[in-house]
N, C-alpha and C positions, 0 to 999 in steps of 0.2 A: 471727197474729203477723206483726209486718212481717219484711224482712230483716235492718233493723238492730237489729231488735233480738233478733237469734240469736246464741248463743252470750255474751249478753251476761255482765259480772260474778257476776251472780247463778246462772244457770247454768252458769258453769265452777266458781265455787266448791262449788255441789250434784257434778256429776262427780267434782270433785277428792276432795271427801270421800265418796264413794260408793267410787272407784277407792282414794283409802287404806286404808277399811274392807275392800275386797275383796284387798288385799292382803294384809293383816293377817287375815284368815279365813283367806286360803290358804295361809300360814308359819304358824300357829296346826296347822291342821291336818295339813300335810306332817310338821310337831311327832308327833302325834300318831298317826300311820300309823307314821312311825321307829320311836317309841315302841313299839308293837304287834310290829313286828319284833323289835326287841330282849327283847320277853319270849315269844318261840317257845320252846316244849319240845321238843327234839328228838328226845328219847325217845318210847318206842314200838315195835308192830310194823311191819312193812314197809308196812300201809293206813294207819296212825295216820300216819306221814313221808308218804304220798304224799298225804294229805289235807293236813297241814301246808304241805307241798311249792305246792300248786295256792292252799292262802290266801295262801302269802307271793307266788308269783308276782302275785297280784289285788294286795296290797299295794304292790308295785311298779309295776305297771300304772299304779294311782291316783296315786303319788307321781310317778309320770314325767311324767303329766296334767296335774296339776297345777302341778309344776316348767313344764312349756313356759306355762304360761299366765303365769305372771310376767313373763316378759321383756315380753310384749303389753301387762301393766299398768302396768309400766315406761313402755312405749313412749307410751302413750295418757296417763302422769301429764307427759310430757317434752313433750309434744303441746300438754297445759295450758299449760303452762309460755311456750311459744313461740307461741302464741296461734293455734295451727292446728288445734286440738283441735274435729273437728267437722266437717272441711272435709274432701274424701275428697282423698285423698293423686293420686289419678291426674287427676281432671278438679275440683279445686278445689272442684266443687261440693258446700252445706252436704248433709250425711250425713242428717242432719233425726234430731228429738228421740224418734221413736217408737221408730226403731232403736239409737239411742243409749239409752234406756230399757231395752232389751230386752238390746243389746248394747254396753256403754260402752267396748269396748276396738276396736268397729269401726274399721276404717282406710278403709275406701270406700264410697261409695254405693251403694242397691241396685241399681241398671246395670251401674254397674263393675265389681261381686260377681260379677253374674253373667257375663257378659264373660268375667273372671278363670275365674271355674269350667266356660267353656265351654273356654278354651284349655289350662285342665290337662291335659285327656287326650292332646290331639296332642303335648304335651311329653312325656308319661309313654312314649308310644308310640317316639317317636325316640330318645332315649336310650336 
């Protein structure tokens, strides 16, 4: 495929509706975890609550997970929108269709990925 013709009309429109669809799984679902919460029995002995206790913390865990992932597909539907969707946010360069496949909410290249994941630890360390 040439340059220009990446990220053309047809492929943002496929994104857009991929990134809708996976947003609408993932409020479908968060739905749905709630849901599971709200029908906890909290009756029982002291194993029955501790066992409830460790499903709902899992239940939380999931919905927290998921909750963070929305703003991303937020970010990457706003991305369509302004016609940068695709282009890695730090060096411009196109992000390319394999990882976008795999990963539609990417914001960087894989260079700059990794880059990015080489300098988290000296951040984590000085703080």
């Amino acid at each position: 495929m040439s340059e220009a013709d990446y990220m053309n009309s047809a492929q943002r429109d496929f994104f857009r509706r991929r990134l809708e669809t996976e947003r609408q799984t993932i409020l479908a679902h968060i739905g749905e975890l709630k849901g599971e919460i709200y029908r906890y029995d909290t009756s029982g002995d002291d194993v029955d609550k501790a066992a409830h206790e460790e499903e709902l913390r899992m239940l939380f865990r999931q919905i927290d997970r998921e909750s963070r992932l929305l703003p991303k597909v937020d970010d990457a539907l706003r991305r369509i929108e302004m016609g940068d969707y695709g282009y890695c946010i730090e060096t411009g360069e196109p992000i390319g269709l394999r990882r976008l496949l795999l990963r539609p909410t990417a914001e960087r290249s894989i260079d700059a990925k990794q880059t990015q994941e080489q300098r988290e630890p000296q951040y984590r360390k000085v703080k």
